[in-house]
BASE-616619 format. One line per 10 residues: number of its first residue (from 1); their letters; for each residue x, y, z of N, C-alpha, C, O. Coordinates in Angstrom, 3 decimals, decimal comma. Atoms other than C-alpha are relative to their C-alpha. Example, Ala and Ser with C-alpha at 12.3 -4.5 7.8 and 13.67 -1.06 7.14 Angstrom:
<recs>
1 = as = 0,890:-1,190:0,000:12,300:-4,500:7,800:0,900:1,200:0,000:1,936:1,181:0,665  -0,820:-1,190:-0,060:13,670:-1,060:7,140:-0,770:1,090:0,730:-0,261:2,198:0,899 $
</recs>
This chain:
<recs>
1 = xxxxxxxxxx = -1,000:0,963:0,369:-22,625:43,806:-35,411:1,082:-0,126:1,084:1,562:-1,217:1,391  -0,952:0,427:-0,989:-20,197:44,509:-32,726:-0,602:-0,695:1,092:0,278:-1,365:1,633  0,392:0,393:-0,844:-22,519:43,247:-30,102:0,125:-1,351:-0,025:0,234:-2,014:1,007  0,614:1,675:0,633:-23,016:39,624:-32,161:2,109:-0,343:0,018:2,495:-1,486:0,264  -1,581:0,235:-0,062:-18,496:39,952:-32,306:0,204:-0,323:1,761:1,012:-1,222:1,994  -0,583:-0,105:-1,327:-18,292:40,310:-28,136:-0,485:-1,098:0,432:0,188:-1,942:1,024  0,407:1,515:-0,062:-20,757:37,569:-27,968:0,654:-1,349:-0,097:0,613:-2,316:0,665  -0,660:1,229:0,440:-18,749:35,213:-29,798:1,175:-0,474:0,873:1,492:-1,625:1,176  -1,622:-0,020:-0,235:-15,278:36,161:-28,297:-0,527:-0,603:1,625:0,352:-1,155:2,285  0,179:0,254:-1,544:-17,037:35,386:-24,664:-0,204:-1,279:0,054:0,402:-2,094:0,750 $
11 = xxxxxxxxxx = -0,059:1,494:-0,285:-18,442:32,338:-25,409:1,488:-1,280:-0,436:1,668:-2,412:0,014  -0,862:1,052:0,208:-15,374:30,693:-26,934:0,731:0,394:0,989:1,398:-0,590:1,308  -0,476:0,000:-0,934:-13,769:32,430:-23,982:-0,073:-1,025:1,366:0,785:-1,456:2,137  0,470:0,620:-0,757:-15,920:30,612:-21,978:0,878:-1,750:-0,238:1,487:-2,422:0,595  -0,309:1,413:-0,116:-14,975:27,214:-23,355:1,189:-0,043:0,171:1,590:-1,082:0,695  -1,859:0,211:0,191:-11,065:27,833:-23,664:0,219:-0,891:2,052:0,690:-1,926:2,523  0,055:0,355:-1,390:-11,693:28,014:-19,634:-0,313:-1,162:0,291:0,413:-1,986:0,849  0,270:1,773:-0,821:-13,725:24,888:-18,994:1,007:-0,820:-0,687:1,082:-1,936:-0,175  -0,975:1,224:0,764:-11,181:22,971:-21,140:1,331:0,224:0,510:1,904:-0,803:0,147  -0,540:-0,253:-0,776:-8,537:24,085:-19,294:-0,243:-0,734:1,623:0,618:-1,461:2,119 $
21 = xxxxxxxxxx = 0,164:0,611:-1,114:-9,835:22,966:-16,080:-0,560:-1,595:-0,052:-0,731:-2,375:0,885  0,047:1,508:-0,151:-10,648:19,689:-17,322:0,980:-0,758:-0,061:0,811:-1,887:0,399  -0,931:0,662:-0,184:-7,337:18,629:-17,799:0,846:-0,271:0,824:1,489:-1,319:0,881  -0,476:0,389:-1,245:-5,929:19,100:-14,860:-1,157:-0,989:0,884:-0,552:-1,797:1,588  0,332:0,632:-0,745:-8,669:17,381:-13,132:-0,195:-1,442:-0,696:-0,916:-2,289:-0,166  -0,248:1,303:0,930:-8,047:14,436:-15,777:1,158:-0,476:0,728:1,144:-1,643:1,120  -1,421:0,316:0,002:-4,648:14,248:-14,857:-0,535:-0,148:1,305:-1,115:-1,233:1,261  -0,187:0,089:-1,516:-5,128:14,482:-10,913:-1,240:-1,553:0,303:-1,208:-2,223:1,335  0,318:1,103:-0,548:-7,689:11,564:-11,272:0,746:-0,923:-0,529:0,807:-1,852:0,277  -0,840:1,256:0,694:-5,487:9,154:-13,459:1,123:-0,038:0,933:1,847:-1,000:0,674 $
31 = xxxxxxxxxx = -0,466:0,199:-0,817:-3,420:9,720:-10,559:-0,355:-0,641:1,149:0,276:-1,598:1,600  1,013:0,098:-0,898:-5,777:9,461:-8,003:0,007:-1,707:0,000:0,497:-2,481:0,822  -0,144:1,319:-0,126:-6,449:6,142:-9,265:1,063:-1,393:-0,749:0,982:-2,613:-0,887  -1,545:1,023:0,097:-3,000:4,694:-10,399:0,849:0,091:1,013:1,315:-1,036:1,180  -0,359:-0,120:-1,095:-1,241:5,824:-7,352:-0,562:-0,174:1,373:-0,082:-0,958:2,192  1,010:-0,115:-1,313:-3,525:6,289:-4,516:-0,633:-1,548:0,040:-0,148:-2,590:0,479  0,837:1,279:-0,642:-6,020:3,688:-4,345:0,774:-1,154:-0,373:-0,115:-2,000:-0,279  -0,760:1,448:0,013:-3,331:0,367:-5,133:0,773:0,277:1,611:0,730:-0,468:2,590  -0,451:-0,202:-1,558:-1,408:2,189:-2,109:-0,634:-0,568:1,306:-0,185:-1,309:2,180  0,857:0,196:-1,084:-4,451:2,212:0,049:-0,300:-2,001:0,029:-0,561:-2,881:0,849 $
41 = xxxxxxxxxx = 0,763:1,323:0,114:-5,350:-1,013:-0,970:1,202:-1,083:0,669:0,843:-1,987:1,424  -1,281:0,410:-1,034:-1,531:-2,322:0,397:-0,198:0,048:1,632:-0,252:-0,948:2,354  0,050:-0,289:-1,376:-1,872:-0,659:3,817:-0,863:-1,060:0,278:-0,612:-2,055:0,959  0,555:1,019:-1,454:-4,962:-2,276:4,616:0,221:-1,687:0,266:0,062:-2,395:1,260  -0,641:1,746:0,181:-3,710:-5,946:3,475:1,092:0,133:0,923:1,123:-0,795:1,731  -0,897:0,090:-0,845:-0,842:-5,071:5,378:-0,656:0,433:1,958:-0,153:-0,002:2,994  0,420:-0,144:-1,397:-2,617:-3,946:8,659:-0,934:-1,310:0,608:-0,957:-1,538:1,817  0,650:1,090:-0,017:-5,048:-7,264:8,195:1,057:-1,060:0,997:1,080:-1,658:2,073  -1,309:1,366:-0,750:-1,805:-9,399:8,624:0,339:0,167:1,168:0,294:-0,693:2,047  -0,214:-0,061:-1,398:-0,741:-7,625:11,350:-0,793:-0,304:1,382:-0,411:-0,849:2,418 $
51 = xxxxxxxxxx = 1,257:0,222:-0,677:-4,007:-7,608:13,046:0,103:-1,406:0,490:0,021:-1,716:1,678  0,114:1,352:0,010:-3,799:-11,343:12,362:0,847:-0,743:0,403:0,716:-1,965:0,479  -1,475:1,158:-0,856:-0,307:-12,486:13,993:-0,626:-0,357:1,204:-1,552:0,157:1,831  0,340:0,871:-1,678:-0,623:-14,632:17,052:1,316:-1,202:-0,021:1,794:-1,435:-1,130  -0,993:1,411:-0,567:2,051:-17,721:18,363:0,040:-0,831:-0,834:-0,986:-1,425:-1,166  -0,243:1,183:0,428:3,742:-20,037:16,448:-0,211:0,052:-1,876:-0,094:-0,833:-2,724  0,306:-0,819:1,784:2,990:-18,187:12,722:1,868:0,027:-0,371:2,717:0,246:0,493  -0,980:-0,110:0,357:6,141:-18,333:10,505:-0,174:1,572:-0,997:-1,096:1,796:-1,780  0,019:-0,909:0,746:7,050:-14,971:9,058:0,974:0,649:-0,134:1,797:0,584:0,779  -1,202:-0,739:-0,203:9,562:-12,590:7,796:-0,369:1,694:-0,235:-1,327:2,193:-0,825 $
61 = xxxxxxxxxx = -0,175:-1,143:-0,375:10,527:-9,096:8,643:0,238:0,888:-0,984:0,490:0,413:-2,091  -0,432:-0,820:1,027:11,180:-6,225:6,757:1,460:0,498:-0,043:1,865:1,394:-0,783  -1,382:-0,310:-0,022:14,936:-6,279:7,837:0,677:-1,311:-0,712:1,767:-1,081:-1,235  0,317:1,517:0,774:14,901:-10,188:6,273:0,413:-1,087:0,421:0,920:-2,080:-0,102  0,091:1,178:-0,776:14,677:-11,857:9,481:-1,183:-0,874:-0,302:-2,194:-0,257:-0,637  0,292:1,495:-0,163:13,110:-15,652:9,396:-0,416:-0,281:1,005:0,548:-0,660:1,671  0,036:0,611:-1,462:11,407:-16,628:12,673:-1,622:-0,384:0,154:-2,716:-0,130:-0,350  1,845:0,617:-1,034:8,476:-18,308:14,767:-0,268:1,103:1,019:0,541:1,282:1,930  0,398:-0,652:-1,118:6,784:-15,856:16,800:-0,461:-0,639:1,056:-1,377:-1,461:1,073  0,469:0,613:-1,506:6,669:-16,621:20,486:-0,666:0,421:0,397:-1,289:-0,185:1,268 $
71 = xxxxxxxxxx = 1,046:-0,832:-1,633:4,586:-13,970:22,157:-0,333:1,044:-0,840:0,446:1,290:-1,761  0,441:-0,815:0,946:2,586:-11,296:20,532:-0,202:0,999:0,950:-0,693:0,578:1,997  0,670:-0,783:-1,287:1,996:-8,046:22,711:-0,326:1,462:-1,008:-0,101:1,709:-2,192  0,551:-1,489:1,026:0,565:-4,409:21,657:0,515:0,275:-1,124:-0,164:0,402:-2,143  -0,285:-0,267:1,554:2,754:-3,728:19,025:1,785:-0,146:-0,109:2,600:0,630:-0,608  -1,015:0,476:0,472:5,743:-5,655:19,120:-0,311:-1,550:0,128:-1,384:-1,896:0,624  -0,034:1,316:0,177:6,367:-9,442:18,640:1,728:-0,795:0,356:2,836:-0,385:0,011  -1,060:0,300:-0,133:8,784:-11,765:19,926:0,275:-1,252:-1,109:-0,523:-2,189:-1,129  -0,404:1,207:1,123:10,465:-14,207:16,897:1,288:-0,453:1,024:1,984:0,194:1,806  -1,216:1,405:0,151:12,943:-17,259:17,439:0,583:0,072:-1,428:-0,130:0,255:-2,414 $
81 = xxxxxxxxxx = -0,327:-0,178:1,461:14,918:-17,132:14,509:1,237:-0,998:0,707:2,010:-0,615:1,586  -1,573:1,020:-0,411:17,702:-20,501:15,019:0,331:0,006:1,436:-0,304:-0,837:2,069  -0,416:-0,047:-1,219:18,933:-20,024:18,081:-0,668:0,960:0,880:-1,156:0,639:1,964  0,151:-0,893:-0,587:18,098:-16,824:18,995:-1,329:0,940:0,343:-2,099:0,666:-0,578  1,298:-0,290:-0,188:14,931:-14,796:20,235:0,546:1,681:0,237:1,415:2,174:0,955  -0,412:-1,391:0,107:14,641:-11,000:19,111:-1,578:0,794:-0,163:-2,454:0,420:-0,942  1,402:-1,268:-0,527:11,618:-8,425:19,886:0,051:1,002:-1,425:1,023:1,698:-1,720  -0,073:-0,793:1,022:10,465:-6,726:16,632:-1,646:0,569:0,248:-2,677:0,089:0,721  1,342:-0,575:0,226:7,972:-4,028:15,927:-1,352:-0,892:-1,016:-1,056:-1,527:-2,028  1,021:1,192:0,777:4,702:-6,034:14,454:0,033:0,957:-1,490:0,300:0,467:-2,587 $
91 = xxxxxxxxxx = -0,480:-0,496:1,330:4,936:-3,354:11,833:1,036:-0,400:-1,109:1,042:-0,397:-2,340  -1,373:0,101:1,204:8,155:-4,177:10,445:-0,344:-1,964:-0,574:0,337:-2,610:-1,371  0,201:1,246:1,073:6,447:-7,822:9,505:-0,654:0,251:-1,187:-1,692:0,845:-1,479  0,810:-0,235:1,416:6,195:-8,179:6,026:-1,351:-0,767:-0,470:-2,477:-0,416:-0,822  1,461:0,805:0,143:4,187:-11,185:5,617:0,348:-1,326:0,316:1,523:-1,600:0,560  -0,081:1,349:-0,744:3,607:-14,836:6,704:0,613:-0,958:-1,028:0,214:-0,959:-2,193  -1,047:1,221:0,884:6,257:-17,848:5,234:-1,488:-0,761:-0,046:-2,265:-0,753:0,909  0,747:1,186:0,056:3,710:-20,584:3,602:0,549:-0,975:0,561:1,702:-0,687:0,883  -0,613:1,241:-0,201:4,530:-24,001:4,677:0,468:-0,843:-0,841:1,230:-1,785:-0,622  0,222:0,806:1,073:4,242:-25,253:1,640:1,620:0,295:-1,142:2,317:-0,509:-1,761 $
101 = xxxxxxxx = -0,920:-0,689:0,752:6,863:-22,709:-0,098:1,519:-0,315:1,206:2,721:-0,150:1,001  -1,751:-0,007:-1,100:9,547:-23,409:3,182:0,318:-1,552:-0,583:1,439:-1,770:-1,043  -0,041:1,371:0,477:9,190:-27,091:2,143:0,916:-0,136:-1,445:1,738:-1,024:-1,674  -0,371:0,145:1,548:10,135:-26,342:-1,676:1,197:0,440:0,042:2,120:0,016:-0,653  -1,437:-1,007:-0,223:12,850:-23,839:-0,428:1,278:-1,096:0,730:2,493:-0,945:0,600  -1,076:1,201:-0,256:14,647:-27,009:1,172:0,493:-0,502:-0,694:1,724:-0,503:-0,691  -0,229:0,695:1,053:14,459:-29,053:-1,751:0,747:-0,073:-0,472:1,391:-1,048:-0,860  -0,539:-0,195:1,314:15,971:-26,992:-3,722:1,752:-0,283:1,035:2,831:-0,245:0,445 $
</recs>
């Protein structure tokens, strides 16, 4: 009888353990994929754009300059913004002005 008692106490030992380790790896994927992969999925939309600047693109900065890029080189960009012409990292563009939305933005 004690042999059929040590039995028991091991196997529910056993499960306390795996149930234990499933919740943390519950939790670390509901992270995994509510945090992580929307992140990843930003960067590369954001490295696309960059990839994709060239002359004469309207876009704004992440400081919330307005300008036409004049000249595109390794990894800065030159914008016109009104008067003036200022050298920004291509990084710090956020993303490209529509034409369509600068048009509406007059309107108003």
């Amino acid at each position: 009888m004690h042999t059929v008692t040590m039995l028991l106490a091991q196997a529910q030992g056993g499960a306390s353990t795996l149930g234990t380790l499933i919740f943390p790896l519950a939790i670390l994927a509901i992270f995994y994929f509510i945090l992580i992969v929307p992140q990843r999925r930003e960067l590369k939309k954001h490295q696309q754009l960059v990839a994709e600047l060239q002359r004469g693109d309207q876009v704004v900065t992440a400081g919330g300059l307005i300008g036409e890029i004049m000249g595109v080189k390794d990894d800065t960009v030159q914008l016109r913004t009104g008067t003036a012409t200022v050298v920004v990292e291509k990084a710090r563009v956020v993303r490209k002005v529509v034409a369509g939305a600068e048009a509406a933005a007059e309107k108003k």
